[in-house]
C-alpha positions as CSV (number, residue, x, y, z in Angstrom):
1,X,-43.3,11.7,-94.2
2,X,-42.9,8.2,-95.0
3,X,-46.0,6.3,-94.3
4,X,-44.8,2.3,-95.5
5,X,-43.0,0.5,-93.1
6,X,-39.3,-0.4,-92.6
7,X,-38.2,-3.7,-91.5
8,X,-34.6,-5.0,-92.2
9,X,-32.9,-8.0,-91.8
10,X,-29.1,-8.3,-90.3
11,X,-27.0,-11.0,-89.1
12,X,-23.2,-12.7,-90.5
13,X,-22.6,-15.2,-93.1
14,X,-25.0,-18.1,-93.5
15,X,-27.1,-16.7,-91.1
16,X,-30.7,-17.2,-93.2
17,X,-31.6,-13.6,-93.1
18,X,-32.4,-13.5,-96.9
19,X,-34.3,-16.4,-96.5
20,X,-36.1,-15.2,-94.0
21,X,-36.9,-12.0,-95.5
22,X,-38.1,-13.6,-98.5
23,X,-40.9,-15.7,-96.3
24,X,-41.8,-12.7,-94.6
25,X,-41.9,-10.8,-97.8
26,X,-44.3,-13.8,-99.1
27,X,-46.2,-13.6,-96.0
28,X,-47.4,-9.9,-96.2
29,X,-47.6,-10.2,-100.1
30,X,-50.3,-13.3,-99.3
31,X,-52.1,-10.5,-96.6
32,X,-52.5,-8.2,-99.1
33,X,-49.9,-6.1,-98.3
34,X,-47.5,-4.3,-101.0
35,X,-43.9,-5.4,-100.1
36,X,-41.1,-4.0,-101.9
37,X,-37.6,-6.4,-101.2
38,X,-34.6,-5.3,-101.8
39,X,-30.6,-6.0,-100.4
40,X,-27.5,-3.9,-99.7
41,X,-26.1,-3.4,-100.8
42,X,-27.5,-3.2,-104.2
43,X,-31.1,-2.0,-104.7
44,X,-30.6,0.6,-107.3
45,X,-28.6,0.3,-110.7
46,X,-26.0,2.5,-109.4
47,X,-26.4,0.1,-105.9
48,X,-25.8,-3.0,-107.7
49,X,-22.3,-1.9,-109.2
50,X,-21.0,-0.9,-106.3
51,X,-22.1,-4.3,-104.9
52,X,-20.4,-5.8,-108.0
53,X,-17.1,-4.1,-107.1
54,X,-17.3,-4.7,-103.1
55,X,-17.8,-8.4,-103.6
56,X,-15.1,-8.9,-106.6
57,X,-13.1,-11.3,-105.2
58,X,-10.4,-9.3,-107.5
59,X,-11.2,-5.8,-106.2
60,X,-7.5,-4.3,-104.8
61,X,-7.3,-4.8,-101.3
62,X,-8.9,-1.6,-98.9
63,X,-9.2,0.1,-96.4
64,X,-12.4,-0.9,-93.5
65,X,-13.2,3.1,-93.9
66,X,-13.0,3.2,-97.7
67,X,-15.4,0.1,-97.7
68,X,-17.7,2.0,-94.7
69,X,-18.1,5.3,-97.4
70,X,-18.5,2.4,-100.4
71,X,-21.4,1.0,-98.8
72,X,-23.0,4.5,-97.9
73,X,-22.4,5.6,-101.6
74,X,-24.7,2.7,-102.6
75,X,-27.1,3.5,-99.6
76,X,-27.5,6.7,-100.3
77,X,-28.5,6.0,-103.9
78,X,-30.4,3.0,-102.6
79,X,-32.5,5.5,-100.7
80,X,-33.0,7.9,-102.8
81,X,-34.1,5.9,-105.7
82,X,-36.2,2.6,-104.1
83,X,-36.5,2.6,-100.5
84,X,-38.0,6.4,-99.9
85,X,-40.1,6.2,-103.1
86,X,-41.8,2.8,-101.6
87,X,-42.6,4.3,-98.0
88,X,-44.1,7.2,-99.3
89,X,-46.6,5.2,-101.3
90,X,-47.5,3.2,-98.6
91,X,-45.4,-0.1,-99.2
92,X,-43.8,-1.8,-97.1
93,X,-39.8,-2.8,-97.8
94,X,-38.1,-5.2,-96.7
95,X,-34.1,-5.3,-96.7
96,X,-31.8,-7.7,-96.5
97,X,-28.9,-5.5,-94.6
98,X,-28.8,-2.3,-93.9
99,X,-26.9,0.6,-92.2
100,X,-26.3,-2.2,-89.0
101,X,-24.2,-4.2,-91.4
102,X,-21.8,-1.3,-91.9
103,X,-21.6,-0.4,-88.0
104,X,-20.6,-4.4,-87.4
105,X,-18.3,-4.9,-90.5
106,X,-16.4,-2.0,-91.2
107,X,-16.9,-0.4,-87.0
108,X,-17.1,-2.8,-84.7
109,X,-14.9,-5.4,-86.1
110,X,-13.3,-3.6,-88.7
111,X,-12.0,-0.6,-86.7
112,X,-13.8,2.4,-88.0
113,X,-14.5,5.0,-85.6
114,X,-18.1,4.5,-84.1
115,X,-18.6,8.6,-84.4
116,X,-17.9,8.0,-88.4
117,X,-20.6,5.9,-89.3
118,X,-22.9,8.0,-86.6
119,X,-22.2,11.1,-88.6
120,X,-22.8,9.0,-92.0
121,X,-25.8,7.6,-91.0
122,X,-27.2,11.3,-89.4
123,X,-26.2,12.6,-92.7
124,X,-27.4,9.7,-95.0
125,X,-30.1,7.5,-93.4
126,X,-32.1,9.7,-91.5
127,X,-35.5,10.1,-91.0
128,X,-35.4,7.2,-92.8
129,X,-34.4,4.2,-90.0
130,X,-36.1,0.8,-89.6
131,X,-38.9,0.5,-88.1
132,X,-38.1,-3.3,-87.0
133,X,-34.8,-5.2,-87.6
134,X,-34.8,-8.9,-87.0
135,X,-30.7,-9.9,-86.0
136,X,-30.8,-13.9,-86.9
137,X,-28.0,-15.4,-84.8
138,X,-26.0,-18.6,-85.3
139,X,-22.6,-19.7,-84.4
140,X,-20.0,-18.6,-86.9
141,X,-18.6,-21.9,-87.7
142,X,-22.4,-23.2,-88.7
143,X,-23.2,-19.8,-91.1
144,X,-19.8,-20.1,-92.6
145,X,-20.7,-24.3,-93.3
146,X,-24.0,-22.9,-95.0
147,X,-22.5,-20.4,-96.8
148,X,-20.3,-22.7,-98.5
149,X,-23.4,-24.9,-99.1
150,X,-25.4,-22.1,-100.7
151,X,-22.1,-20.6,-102.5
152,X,-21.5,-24.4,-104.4
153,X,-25.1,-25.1,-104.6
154,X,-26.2,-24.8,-108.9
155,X,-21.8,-23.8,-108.8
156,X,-19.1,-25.3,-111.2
157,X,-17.3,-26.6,-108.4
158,X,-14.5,-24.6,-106.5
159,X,-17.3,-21.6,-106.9
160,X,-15.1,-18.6,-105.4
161,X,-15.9,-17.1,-102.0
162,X,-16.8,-13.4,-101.5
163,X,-13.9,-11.2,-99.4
164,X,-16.1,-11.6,-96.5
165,X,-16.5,-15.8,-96.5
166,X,-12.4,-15.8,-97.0
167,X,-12.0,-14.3,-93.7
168,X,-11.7,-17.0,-91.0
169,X,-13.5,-18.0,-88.5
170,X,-12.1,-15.6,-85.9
171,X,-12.8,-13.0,-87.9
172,X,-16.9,-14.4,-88.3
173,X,-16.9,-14.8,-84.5
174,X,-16.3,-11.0,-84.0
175,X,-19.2,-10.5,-86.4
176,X,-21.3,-12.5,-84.3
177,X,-20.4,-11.0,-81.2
178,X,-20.6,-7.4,-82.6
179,X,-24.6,-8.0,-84.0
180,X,-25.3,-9.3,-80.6
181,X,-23.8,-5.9,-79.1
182,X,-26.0,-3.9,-81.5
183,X,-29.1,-6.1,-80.3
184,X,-28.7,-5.4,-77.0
185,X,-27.8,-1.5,-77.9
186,X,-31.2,-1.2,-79.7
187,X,-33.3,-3.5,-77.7
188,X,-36.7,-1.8,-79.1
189,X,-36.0,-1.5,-82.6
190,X,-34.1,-5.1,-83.1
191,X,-34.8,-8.7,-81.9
192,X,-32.4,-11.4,-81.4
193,X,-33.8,-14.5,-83.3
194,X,-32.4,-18.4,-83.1
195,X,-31.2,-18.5,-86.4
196,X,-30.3,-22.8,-85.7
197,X,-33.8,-23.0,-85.3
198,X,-35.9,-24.7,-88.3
199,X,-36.5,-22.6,-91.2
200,X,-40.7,-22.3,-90.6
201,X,-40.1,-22.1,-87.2
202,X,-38.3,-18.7,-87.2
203,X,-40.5,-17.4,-90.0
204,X,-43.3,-18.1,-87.2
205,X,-41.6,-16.0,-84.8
206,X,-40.7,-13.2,-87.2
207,X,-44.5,-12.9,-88.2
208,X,-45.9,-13.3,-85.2
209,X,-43.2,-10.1,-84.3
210,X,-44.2,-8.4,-87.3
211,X,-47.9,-8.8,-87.4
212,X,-47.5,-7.7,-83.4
213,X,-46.0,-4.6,-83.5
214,X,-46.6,-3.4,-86.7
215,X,-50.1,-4.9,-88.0
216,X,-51.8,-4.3,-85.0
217,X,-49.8,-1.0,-83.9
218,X,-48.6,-2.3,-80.6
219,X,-44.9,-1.4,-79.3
């Protein structure tokens, strides 16, 4: 039985979840906590390729359900070979996405059967759920502004967008709306956070959630 904790961060483009879990990462590193963080997808050497060929802007065009059992591939090894091995010795991880990325992207707004990624995840991802999930919300046209900011940032210039920052803005908004629907879905495992808010603000709020309910054992 896994005896770390899970926390994971979700939310669309630009939203400051890696950020975020970086700080919060930092935080419980400084509290002498053992932190591992990690991403999906990637986490694992096997993880990372599939990454590689998901976000290859030349990768042939797919299918939302051949992209759903992509990700789980990579999750599945991602498990296996980091996140499990962590809990059991008593670290904490921290991920930037998780299995609530797949449910927005390739279910909710991509059209995948709901009962598809249920039986994926019953299969794949459990016992091993979050413990916390932080859902940092912003408007889509203000995550898709930073993204661009972040994607040209240290860039040659006309840096390439992923398939996901091509999409338009439509497309983003659904994304927005569908995270909010999985917030309210899971109100005691995931909190909605301001993600327009300043950057050392929300870390405040994310440790003062974190320290709360998983520090100090309170639900």
């Amino acid at each position: 039985m896994a005896s770390g904790r899970f926390i994971t961060f979700e939310g669309g483009e630009g939203s400051g979840k890696s950020t975020q879990a970086q700080l919060l990462a930092d935080r419980l590193r400084a509290e002498g906590i053992d932190v591992l963080l990690t991403r999906e997808p990637g986490g694992s050497p096997f993880a990372e390729q599939v990454r590689s060929l998901i976000l290859d802007p030349k990768t042939a065009q797919h299918s939302p359900l051949s992209e759903a059992l992509l990700f789980y591939a990579a999750r599945a090894d991602h498990l296996e070979k980091a996140i499990r091995p962590a809990l059991a010795a008593e670290r904490w991880v921290i991920c930037d996405r998780f299995s609530d990325s797949t449910r927005v992207y390739q279910s909710i707004v991509g059209g995948v059967d709901p009962t598809v990624i249920e039986a994926l995840d019953g299969l794949l991802v459990a016992p091993t759920s979050p413990d916390l999930t932080f859902i940092l919300d912003v408007p889509a046209a203000t995550g898709l502004m930073r993204a661009n900011r972040r994607r040209h940032a240290g860039q040659p210039e006309g840096a390439e967008p992923d398939p996901y920052e091509k999409r338009d803005l439509a497309f983003h908004e659904r994304l927005r709306a569908g995270y909010l629907a999985v917030a309210k879905a899971e109100p005691q495992r995931c909190l909605l956070i301001d993600g327009a808010a300043p950057s050392d603000a929300i870390a405040h709020e994310v440790w003062a959630h974190a320290a709360s309910r998983l520090l100090r054992g309170t639900a």
